[in-house]
DSSP file (Angstrom, degrees, kcal/mol; ACC not computed):
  #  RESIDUE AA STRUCTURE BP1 BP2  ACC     N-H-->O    O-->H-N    N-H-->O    O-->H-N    TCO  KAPPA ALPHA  PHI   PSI    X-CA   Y-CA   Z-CA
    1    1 A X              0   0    0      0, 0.0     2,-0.1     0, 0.0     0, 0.0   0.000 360.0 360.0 360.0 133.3    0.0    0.0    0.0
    2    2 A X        -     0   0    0      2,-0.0     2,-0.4     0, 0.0     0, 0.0  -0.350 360.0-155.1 -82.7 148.8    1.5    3.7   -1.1
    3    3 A X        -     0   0    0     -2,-0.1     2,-0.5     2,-0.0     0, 0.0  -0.958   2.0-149.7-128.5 157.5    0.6    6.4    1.4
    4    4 A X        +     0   0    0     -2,-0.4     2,-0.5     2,-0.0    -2,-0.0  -0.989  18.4 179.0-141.0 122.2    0.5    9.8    0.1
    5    5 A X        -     0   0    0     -2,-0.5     2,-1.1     2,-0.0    -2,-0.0  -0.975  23.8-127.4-123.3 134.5    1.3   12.3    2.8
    6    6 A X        -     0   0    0     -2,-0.5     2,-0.4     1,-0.0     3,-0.1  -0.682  20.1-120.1 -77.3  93.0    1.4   16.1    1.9
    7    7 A X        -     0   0    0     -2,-1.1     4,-0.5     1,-0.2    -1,-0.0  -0.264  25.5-176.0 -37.1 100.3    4.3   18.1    2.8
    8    8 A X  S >>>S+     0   0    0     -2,-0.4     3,-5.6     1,-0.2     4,-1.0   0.992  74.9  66.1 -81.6 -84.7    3.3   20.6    4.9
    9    9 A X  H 3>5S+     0   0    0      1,-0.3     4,-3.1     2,-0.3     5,-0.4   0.680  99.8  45.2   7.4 -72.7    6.6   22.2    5.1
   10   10 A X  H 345S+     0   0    0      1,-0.3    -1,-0.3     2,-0.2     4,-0.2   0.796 121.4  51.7 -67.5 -15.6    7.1   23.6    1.1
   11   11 A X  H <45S+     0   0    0     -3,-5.6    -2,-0.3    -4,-0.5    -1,-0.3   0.827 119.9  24.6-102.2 -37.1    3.3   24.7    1.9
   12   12 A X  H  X5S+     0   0    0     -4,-1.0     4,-0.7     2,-0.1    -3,-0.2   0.365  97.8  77.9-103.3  -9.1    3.7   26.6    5.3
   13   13 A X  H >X<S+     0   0    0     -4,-3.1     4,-1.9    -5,-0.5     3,-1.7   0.983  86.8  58.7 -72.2 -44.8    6.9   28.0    5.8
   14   14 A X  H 34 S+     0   0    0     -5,-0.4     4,-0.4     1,-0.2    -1,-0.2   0.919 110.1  42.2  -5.5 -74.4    6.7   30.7    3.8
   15   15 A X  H 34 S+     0   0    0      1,-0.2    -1,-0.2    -4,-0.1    -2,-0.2   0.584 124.7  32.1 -70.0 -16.1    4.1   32.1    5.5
   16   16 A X  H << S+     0   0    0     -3,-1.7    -1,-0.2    -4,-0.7    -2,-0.2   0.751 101.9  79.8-101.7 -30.9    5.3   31.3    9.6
   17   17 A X  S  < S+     0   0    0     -4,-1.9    -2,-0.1    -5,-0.1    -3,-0.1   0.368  77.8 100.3 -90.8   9.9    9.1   31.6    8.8
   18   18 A X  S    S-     0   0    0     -4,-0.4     2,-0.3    -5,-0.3     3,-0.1  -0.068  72.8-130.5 -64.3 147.1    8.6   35.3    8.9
   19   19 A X        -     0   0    0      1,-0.1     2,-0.1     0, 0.0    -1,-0.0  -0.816  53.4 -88.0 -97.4 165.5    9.4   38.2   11.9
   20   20 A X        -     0   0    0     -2,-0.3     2,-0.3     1,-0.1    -1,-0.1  -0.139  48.9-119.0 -57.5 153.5    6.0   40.7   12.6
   21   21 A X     >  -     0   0    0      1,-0.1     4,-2.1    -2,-0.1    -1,-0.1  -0.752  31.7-100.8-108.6 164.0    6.5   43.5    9.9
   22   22 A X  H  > S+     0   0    0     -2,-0.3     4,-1.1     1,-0.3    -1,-0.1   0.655 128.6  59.2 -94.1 -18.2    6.8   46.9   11.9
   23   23 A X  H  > S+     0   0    0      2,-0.2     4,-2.2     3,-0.2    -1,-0.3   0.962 107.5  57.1 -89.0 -38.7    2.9   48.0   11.1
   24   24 A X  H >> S+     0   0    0      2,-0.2     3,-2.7     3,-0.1     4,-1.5   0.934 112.0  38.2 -13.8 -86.7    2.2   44.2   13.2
   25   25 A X  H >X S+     0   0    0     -4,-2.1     4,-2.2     1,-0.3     3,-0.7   0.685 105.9  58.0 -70.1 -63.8    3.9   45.2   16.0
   26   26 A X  H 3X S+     0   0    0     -4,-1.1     4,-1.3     2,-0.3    -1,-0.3   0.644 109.5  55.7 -95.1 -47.8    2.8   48.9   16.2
   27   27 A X  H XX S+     0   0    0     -3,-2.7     4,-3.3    -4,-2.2     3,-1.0   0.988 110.7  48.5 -48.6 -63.8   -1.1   47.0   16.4
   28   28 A X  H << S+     0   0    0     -4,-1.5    -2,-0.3    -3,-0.7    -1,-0.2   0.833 107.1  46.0 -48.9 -35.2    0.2   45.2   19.1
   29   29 A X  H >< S+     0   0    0     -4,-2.2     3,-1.0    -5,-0.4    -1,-0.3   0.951 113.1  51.8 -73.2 -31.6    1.5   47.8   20.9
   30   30 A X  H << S+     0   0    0     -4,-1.3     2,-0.4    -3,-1.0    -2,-0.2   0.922 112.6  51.2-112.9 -57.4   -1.8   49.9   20.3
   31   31 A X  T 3< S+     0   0    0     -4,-3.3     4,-0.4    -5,-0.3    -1,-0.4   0.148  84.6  99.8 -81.8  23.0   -3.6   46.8   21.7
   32   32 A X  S X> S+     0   0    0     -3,-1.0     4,-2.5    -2,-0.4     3,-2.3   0.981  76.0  51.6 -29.2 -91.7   -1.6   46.4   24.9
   33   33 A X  T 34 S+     0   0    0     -4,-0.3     4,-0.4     1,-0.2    38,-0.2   0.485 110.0  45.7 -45.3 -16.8   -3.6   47.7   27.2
   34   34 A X  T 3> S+     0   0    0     37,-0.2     4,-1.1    -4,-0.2    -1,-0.2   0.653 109.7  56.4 -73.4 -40.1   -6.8   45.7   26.3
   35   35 A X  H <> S+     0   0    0     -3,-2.3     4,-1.6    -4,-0.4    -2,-0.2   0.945 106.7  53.0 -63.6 -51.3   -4.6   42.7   26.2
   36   36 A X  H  X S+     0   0    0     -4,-2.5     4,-1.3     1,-0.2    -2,-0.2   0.713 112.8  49.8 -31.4 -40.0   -3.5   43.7   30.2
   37   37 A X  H  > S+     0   0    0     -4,-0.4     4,-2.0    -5,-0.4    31,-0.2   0.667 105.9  44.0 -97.2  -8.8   -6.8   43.8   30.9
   38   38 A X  H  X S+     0   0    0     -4,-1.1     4,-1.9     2,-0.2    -2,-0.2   0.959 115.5  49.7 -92.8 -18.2   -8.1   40.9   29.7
   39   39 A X  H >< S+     0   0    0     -4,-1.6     3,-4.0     2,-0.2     4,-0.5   0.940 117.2  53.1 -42.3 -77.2   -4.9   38.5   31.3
   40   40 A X  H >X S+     0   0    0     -4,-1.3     3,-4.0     1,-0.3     4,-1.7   0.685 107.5  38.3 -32.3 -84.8   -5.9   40.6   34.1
   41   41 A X  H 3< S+     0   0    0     -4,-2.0    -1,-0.3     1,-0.3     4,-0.3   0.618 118.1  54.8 -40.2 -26.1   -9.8   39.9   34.3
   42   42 A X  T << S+     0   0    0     -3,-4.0     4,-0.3    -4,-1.9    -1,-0.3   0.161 102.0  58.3-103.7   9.9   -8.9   35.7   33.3
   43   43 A X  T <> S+     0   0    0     -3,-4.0     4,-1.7    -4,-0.5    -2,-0.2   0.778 108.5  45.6 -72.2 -59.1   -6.5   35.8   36.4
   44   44 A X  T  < S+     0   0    0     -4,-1.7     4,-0.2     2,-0.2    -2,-0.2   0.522 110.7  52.6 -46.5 -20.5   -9.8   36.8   38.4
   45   45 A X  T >> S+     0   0    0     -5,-0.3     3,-2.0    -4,-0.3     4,-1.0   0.877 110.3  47.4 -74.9 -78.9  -11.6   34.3   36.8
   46   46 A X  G >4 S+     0   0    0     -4,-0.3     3,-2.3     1,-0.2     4,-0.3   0.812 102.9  57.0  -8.1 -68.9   -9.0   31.7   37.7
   47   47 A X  G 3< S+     0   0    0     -4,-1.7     3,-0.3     1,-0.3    -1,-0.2   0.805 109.2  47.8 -75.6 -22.8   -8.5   32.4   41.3
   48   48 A X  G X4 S+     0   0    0     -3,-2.0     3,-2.8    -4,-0.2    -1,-0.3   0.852  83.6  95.6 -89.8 -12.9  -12.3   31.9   42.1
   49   49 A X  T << S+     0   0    0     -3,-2.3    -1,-0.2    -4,-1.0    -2,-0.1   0.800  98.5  22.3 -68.2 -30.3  -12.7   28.3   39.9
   50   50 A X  T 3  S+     0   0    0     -4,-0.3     2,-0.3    -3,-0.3    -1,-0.3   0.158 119.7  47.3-119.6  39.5  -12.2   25.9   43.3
   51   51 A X  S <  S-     0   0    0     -3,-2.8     2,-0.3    -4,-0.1    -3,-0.0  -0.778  95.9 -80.5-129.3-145.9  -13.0   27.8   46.3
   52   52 A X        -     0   0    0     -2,-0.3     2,-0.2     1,-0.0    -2,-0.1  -0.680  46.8-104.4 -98.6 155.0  -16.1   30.0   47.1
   53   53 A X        -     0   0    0     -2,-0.3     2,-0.3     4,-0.1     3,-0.1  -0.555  38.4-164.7 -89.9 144.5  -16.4   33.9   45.9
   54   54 A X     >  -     0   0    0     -2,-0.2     4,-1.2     1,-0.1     3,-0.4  -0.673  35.9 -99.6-110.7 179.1  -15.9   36.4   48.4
   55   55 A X  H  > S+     0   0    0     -2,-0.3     4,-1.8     2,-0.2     5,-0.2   0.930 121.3  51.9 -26.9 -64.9  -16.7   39.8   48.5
   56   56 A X  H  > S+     0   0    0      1,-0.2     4,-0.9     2,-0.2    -1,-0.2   0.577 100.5  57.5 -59.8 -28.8  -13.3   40.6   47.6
   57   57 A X  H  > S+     0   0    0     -3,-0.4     4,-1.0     2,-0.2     5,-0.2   0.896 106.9  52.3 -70.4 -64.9  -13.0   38.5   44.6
   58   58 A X  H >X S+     0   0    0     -4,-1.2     4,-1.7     2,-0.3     3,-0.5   0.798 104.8  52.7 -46.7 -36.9  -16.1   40.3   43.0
   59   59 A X  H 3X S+     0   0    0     -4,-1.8     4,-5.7     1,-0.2     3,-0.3   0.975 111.7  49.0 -55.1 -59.7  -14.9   43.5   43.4
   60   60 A X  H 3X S+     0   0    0     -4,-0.9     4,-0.8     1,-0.3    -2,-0.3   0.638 107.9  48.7 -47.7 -25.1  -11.9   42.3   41.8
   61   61 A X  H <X S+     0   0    0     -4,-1.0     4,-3.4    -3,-0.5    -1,-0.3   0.653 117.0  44.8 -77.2 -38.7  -13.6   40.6   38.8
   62   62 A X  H  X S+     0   0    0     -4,-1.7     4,-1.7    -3,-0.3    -2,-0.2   0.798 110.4  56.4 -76.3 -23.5  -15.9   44.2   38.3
   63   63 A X  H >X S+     0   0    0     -4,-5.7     3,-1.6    -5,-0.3     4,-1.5   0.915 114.5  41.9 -66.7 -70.8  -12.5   46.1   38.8
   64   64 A X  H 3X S+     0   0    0     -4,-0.8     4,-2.8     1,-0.3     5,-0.3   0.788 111.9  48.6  -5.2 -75.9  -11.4   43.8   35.9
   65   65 A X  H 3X S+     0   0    0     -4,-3.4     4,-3.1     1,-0.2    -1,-0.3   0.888 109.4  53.0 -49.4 -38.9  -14.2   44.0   33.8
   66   66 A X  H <X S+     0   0    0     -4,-1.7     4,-1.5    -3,-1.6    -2,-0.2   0.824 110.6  50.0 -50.8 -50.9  -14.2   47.7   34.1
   67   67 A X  H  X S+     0   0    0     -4,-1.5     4,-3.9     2,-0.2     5,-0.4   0.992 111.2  49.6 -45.4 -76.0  -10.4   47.7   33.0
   68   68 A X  H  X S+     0   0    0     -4,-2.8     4,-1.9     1,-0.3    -2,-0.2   0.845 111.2  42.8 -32.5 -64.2  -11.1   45.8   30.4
   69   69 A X  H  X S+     0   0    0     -4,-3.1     4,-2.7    -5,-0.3    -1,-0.3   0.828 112.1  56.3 -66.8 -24.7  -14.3   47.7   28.8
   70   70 A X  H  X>S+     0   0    0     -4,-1.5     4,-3.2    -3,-0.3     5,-0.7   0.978 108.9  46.5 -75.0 -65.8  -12.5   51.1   29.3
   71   71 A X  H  X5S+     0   0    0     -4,-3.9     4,-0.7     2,-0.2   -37,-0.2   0.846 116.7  50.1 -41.5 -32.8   -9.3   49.7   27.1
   72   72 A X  H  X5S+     0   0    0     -4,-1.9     4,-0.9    -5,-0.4    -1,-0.2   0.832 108.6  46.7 -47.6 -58.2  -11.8   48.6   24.7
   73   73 A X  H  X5S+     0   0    0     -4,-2.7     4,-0.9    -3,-0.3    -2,-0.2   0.668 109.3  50.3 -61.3 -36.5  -13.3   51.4   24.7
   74   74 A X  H  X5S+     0   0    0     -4,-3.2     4,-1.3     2,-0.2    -2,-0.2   0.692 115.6  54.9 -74.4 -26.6  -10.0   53.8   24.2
   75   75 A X  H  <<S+     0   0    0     -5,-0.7     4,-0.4    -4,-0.7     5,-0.2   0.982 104.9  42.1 -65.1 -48.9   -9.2   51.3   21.4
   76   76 A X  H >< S+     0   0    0     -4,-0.9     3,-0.6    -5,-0.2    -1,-0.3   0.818 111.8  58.7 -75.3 -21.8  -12.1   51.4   19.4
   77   77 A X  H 3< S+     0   0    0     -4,-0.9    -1,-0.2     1,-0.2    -2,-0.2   0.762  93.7  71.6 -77.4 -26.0  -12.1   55.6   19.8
   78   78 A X  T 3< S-     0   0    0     -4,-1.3    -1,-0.2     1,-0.1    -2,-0.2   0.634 107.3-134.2 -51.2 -29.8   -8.6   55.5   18.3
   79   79 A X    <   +     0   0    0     -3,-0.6    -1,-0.1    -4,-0.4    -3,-0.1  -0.135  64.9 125.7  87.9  -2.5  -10.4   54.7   15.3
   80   80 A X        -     0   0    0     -5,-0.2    -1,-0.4     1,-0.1    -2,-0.1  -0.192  55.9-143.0 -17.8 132.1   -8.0   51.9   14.4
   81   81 A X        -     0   0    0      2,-0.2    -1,-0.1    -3,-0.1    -5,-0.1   0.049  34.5-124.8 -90.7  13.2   -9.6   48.2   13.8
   82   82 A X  S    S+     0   0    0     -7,-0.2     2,-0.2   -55,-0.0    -2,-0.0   0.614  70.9 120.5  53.7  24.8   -6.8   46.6   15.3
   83   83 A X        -     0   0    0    -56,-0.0    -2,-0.2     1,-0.0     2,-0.2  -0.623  59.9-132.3-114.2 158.3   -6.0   44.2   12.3
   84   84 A X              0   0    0     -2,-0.2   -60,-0.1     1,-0.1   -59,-0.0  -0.536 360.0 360.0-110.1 179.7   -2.8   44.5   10.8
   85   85 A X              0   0    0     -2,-0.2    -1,-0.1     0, 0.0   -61,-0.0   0.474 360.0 360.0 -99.9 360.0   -2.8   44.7    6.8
């Protein structure tokens, strides 16, 4: 029996073997803070999945969220779509 496997390689390197082109990274930098916030807010998420929620923990998830929507918000006013070309 033959098996016919596709070489992935000659088909994908191109396209991975790359550095970010400078207009990348400049998206990324512009999308930092949103990025801060959402580690941030899925830290809070974390900490509560095996005990019980406290008070303190909700504040901390709303501080979060808050973070989060505010960066969101400064992103999207920027008038940037946060895609790179």
């Amino acid at each position: 029996m033959s098996f016919i496997v596709a070489v992935q390689a000659g088909v994908t390197a191109a396209a991975f073997d790359r550095e970010p082109t400078a207009a990348e990274l400049d998206v990324i930098e512009r999308e930092m803070p949103a990025i801060q916030a959402e580690v941030e807010l899925l830290d809070a998420q974390i900490a509560i999945l095996d005990r019980p929620v406290s008070e303190l923990d909700t504040r901390r998830i709303r501080r979060a969220r808050n973070k989060l929507l505010t960066a969101r918000c400064e992103l999207a006013n920027q008038g940037g779509t946060g895609e790179a070309a």
